[in-house]
C-alpha positions in Angstrom: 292.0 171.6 33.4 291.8 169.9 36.8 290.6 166.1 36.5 288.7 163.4 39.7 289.7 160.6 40.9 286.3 159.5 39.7 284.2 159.6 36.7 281.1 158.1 38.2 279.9 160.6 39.8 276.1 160.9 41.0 273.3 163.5 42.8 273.1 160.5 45.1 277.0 161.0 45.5 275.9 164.8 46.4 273.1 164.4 48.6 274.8 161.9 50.9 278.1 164.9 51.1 275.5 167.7 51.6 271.7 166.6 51.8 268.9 168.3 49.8 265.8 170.5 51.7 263.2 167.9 52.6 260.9 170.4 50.3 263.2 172.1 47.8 262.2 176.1 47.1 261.3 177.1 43.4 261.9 173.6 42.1 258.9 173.3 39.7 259.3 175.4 36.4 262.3 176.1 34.4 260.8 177.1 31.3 262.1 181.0 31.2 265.5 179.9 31.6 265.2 176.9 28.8 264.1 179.5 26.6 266.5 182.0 27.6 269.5 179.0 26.8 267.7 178.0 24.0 267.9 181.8 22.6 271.7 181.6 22.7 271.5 177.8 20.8 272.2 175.8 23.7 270.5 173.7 26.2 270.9 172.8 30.1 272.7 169.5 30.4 270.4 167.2 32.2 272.2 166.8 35.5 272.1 170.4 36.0 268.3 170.6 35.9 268.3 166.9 38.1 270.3 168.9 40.5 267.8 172.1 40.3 264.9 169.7 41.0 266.4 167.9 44.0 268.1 171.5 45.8 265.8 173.9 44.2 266.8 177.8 45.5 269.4 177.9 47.7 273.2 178.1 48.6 276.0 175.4 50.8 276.9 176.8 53.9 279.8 175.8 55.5 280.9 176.7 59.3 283.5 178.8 58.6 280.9 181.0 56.8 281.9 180.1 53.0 279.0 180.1 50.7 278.7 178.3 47.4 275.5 180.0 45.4 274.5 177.9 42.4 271.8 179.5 40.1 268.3 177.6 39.7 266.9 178.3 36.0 263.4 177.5 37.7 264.1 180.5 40.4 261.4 183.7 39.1 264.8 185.5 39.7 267.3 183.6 37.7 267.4 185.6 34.5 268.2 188.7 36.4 271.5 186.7 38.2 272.3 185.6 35.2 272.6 189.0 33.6 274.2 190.9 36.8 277.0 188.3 36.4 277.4 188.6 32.9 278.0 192.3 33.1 280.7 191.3 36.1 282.4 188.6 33.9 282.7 191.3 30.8 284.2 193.6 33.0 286.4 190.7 34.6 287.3 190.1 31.0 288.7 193.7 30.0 291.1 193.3 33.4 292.0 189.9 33.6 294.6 188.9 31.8 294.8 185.1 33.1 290.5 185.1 32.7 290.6 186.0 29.0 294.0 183.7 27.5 292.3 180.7 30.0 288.9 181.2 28.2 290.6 181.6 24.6 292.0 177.9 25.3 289.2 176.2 26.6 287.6 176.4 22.7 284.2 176.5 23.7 281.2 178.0 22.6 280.4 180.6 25.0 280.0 181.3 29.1 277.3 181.5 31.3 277.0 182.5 34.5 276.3 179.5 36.8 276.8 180.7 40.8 279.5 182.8 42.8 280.3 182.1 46.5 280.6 184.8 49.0 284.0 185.8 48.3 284.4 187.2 45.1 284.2 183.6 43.3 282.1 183.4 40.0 281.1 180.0 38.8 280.6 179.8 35.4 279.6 177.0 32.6 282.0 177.0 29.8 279.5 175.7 27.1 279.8 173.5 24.1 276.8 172.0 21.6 276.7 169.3 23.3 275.3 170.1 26.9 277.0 167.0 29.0 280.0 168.7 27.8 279.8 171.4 29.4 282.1 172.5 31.7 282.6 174.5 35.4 285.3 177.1 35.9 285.9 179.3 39.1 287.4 183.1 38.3 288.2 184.4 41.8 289.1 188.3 40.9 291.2 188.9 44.1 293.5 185.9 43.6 293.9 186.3 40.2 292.7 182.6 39.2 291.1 181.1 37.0 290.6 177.5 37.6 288.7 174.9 34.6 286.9 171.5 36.1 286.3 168.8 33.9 282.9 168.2 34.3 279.6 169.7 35.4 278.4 171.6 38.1 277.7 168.1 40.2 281.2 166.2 39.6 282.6 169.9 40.8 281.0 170.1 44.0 280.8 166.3 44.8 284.8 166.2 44.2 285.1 169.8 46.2 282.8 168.8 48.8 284.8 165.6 49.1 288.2 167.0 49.1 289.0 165.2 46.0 289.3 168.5 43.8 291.9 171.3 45.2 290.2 174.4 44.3 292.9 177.6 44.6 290.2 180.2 44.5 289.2 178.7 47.9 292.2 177.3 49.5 291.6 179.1 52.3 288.9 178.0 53.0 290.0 175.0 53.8 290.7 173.6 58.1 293.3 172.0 58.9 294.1 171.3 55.3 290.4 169.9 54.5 287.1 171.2 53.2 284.9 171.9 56.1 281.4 170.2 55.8 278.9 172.0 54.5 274.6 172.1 54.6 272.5 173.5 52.2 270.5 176.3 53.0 266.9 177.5 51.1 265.7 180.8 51.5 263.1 180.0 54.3 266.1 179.2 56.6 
């Protein structure tokens, strides 16, 4: 699992990196996807739905075209992301080998889609009872990776975002040995 530098990491932290839309896009109601987490006996962590409320629907753009996607549980279409990337991470399961002995160490209790990039990256939580303990892990098919972050979605981009976090699934990505700066995009842009 990859540690930061820092452990006190903030939204604030995020929206100085990358700010948020002045008027975030489906920021309002996350009920559905509550219930839909609350069906498999888990809940968001707190953060997570912060960070839904202050970005709403959209994805980071950076200038080399690279685009981080991270689903909003108040989007109308975030149950259907959801379950299109579930189908992709069984089938990632059945052919790699890397994906499935990584996840059978992590001891969690289960995986949820949480984003994928424009590559062929898929974000996902690994989930525990305890929902500030959850997890974000990158499984890049084409490379073969499977990378595990300690922490949440936040501390992930914050530390990626500021070049404190190598992340192998998007190495190159990188200029001149740095993570370009990025923006955040809603739909309406």
């Amino acid at each position: 699992m990859k540690k930061y530098p820092s452990d006190d990491v903030t939204l604030v932290d995020l929206a100085k990196l990358v700010p948020p839309p002045a008027v975030p896009c489906d920021f309002v109601d996350a009920s559905t996807a509550c219930a839909y987490v609350r069906s498999k006996g888990l809940s968001f962590p707190s953060e997570f739905l912060a960070f839904a409320h202050m970005y709403g629907t959209g994805h980071f753009v950076s200038s080399n075209t690279h685009e981080i996607i991270v689903y909003n549980p108040c989007s109308p279409y975030y149950l259907e992301r959801i379950s299109r990337d579930t189908r992709a991470l069984d089938s990632l399961l059945i052919h790699m080998v890397k994906l499935k002995s990584g996840l059978q160490r992590t001891g969690l209790a289960g995986v949820l889609p949480a984003g994928r990039d424009t590559d062929d990256g898929l974000l996902i939580w690994l989930t525990n009872d305890d929902p500030n303990k959850w997890r974000i892990a990158l499984v890049c098919h084409s490379k073969d990776t499977f990378e595990v972050f300690d922490g949440g979605i936040v501390r992930f981009l914050v530390s990626y975002f500021g070049n404190d976090c190598e992340v192998v699934g998007w190495r190159g990505r990188r200029v001149a040995g740095r993570v370009p700066v990025y923006r955040f995009e809603t739909p309406w842009e």
